[in-house]
C-alpha positions in Angstrom: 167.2 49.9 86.6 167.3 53.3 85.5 165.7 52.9 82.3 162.8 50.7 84.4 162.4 53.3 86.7 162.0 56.1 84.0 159.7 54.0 82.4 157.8 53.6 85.4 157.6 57.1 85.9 156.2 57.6 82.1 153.3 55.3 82.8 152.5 57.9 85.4 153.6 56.0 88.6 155.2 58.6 91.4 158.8 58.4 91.6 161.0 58.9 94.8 160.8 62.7 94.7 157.4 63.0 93.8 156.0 61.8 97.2 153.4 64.1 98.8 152.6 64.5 102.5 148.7 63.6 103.6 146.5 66.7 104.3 147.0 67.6 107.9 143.7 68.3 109.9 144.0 72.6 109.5 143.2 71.9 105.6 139.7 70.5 106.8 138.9 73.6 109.3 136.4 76.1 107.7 137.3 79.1 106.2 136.6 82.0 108.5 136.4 84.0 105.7 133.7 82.5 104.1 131.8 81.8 107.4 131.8 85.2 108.2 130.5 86.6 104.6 127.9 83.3 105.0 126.7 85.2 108.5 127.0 88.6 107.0 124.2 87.2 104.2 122.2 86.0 107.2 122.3 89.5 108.9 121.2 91.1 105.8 118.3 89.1 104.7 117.5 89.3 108.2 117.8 93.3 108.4 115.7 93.1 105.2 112.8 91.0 105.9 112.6 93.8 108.9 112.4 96.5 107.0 108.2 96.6 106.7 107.6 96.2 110.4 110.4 98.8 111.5 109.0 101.1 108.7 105.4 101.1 110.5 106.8 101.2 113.7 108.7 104.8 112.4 105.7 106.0 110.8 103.8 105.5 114.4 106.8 107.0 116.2 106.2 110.3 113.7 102.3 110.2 114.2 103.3 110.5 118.2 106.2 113.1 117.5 104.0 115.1 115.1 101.4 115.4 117.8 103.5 115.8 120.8 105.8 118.8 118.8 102.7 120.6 117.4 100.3 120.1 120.8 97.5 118.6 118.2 94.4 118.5 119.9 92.7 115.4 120.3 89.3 115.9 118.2 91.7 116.9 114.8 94.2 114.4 115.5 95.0 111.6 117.9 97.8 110.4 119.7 98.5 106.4 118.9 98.1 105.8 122.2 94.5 107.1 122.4 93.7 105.0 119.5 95.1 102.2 120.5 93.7 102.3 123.8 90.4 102.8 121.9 91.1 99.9 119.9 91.4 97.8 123.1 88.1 99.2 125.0 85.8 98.6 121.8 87.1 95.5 120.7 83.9 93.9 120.7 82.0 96.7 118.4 84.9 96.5 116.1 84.9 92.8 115.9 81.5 92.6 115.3 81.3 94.9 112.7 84.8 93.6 111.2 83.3 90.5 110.8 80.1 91.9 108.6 83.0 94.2 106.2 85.2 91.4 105.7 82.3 89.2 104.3 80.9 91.3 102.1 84.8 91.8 101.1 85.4 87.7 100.6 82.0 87.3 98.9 82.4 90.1 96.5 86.1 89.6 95.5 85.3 86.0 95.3 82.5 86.6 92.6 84.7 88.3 91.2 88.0 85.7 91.0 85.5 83.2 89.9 84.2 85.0 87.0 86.6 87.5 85.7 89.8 84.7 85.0 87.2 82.2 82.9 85.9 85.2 81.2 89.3 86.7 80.5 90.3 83.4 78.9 87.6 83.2 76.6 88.0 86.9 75.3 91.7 86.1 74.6 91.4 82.7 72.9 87.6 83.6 71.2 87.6 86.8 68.7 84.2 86.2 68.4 83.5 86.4 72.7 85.8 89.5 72.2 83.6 91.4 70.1 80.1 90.2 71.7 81.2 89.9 75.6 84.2 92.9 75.6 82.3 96.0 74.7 79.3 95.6 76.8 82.0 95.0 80.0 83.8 98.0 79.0 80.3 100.2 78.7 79.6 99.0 81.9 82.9 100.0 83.3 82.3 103.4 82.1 79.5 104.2 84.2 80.0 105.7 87.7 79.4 103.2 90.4 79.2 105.4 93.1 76.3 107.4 90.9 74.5 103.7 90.8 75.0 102.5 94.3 71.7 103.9 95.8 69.8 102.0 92.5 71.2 98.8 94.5 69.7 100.0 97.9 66.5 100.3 95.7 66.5 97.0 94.0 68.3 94.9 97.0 67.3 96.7 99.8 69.9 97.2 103.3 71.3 94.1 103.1 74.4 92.3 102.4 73.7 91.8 98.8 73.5 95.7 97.2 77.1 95.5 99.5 78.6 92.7 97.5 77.3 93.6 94.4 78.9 97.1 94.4 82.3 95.0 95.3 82.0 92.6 92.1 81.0 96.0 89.6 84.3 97.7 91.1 87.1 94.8 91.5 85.7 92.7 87.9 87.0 95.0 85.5 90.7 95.3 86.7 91.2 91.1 87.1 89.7 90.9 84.0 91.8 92.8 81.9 95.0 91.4 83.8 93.4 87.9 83.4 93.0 88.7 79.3 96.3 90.1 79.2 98.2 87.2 81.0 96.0 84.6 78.5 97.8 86.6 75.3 101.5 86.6 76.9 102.7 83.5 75.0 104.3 84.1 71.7 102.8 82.4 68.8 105.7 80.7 68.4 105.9 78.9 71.3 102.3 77.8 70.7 103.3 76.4 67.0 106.4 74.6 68.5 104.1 73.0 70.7 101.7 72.4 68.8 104.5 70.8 66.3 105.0 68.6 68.8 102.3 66.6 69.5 100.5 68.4 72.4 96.9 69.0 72.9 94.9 71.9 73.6 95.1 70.8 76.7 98.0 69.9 77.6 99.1 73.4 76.1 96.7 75.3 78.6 98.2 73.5 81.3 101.6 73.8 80.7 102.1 76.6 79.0 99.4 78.9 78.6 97.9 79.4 82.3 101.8 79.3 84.0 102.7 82.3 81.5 99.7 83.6 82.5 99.7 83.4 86.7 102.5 86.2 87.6 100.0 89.0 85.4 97.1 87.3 86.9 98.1 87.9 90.3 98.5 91.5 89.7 95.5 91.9 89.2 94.1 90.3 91.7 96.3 92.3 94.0 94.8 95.4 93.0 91.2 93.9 92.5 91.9 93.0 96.7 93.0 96.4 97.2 89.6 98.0 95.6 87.7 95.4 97.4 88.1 96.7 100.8 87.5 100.3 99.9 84.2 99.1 97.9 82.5 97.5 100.7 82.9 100.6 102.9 81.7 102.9 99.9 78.8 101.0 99.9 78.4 100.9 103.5 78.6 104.3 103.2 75.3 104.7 101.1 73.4 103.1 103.5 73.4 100.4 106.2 73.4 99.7 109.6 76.3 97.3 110.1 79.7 97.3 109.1 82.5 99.0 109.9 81.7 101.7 106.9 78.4 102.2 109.2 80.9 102.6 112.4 83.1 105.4 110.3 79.9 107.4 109.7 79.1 107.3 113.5 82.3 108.7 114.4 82.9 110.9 112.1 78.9 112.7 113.0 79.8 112.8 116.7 83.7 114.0 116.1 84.5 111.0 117.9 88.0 110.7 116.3 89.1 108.5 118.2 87.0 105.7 116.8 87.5 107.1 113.5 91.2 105.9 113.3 90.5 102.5 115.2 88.4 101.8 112.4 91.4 102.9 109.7 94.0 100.8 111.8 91.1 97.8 111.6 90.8 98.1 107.7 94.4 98.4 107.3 95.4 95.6 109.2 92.1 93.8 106.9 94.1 95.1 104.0 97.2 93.2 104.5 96.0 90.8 105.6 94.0 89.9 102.3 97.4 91.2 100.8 99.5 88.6 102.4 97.2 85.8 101.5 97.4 86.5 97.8 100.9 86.7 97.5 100.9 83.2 99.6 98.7 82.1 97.0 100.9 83.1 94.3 104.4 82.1 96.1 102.4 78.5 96.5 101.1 78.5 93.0 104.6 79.6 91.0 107.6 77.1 92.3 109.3 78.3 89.2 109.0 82.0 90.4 110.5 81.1 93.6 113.5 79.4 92.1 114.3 82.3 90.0 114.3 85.0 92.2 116.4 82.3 94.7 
């Protein structure tokens, strides 16, 4: 029996002494440990995702300070509550002048998305469009806009279209050299190993060649947003009689300041606005991004 039961326990069958009690029910109960560092990570990311709307709210608190320590007048600088309250009684004006800026703003940077990424991708893949299409672009960048902006009143008259022009000349030139950069990212070998492969031109551009190139391309369209705002009030600024450029130059020639910073607060809440829908775009449009910084 003995030598059964050693046998037994060689075949790897428990003996007597090697019985183990069940789990009681405490083993099951969560750590608190680890459910308090889980709700610490919650509080953070929280805390974090705060951080730009408490920053605004301490730069408004410092506008009020400034002006309540220093007794600013009104007619050099503002309170928040006057503007605000200004924002509030002209909300019509500002709305309907909002609405002319922001679509000279859409129009021009949309010109602008739609020509400058095709036209970046065939400068990088085409030495020959980079040596016929490149230098004229660059010469063109070179001149002053602002010098040529009354030629456009001139040649388009007051309308929206001298306005959306002025946007493409000034947002083209920065997507387009993101757009040529991001095309010439990959590394040759990458191309010949796909190329070794089996893949087509094709099938190269879409897998390979245009994901590379989305994170620089939507840099540049980042900035090329950011100069597009500014654009259509510079050349609101030159001349026209709508817009919320048009509204700045009223304000400013009465001193009524007032209205001056309603219209800032209006363009910068335009701004990110335009801001936050890129980088929707591009959280939307690079899955891969988002698992890599998760």
């Amino acid at each position: 029996m003995a030598v059964i039961s050693t046998s037994q326990q060689a075949g790897g069958l428990a003996g007597p002494n090697d019985w183990q009690a069940p789990p009681s029910a405490e083993s099951f109960q969560p750590d608190p440990k680890k459910k308090r560092s889980k709700g610490m990570r919650t509080v953070r990311r929280i805390a974090w995702n705060l951080l730009p709307p408490l920053t605004f709210v301490a730069m408004v608190g410092l506008w009020w300070a400034a002006v309540e320590l220093f007794k600013i007048p009104s007619y050099l600088l503002p309170g928040p509550g006057g503007v605000f309250s200004r924002l509030v009684t002209d909300t019509a004006v500002l709305w309907a002048h909002s609405k002319v800026t922001l679509t000279e703003i859409l129009l021009g940077f949309g010109i602008t998305v739609v020509m400058a990424i095709p036209l970046g991708l065939l400068i990088a893949l085409s030495p020959l469009a980079k040596q016929l299409v490149y230098p004229p672009i660059v010469l063109m960048q070179l001149v002053p806009k602002i010098a040529v902006a009354p030629l456009f009143l001139v040649w388009l008259g007051f309308g929206i279209e001298s306005k959306v022009l002025l946007t493409v000349l000034l947002t083209f030139f920065p997507l387009l050299l993101a757009s040529i950069s991001g095309f010439q990212i990959l590394d040759d070998r990458l191309l010949y190993l796909t190329k070794s492969m089996g893949a087509t031109r094709w099938q190269t551009f879409r897998y390979l060649r245009f994901p590379a190139a989305l994170p620089v391309i939507f840099s540049g369209i980042k900035t090329s947003a950011t100069i597009a705002a500014t654009a259509a009030i510079v050349a609101e600024f030159v001349g026209a009689n709508r817009g919320l450029g048009y509204v700045l130059l009223r304000g400013t020639s009465t001193m009524d300041i007032e209205l001056v910073f309603a219209v800032l607060v209006v363009l910068t809440v335009i701004g990110i606005g335009i801001n936050y829908i890129v980088e929707f775009c591009e959280w939307a449009m690079t899955p891969w991004q988002r698992a890599k910084n998760s």
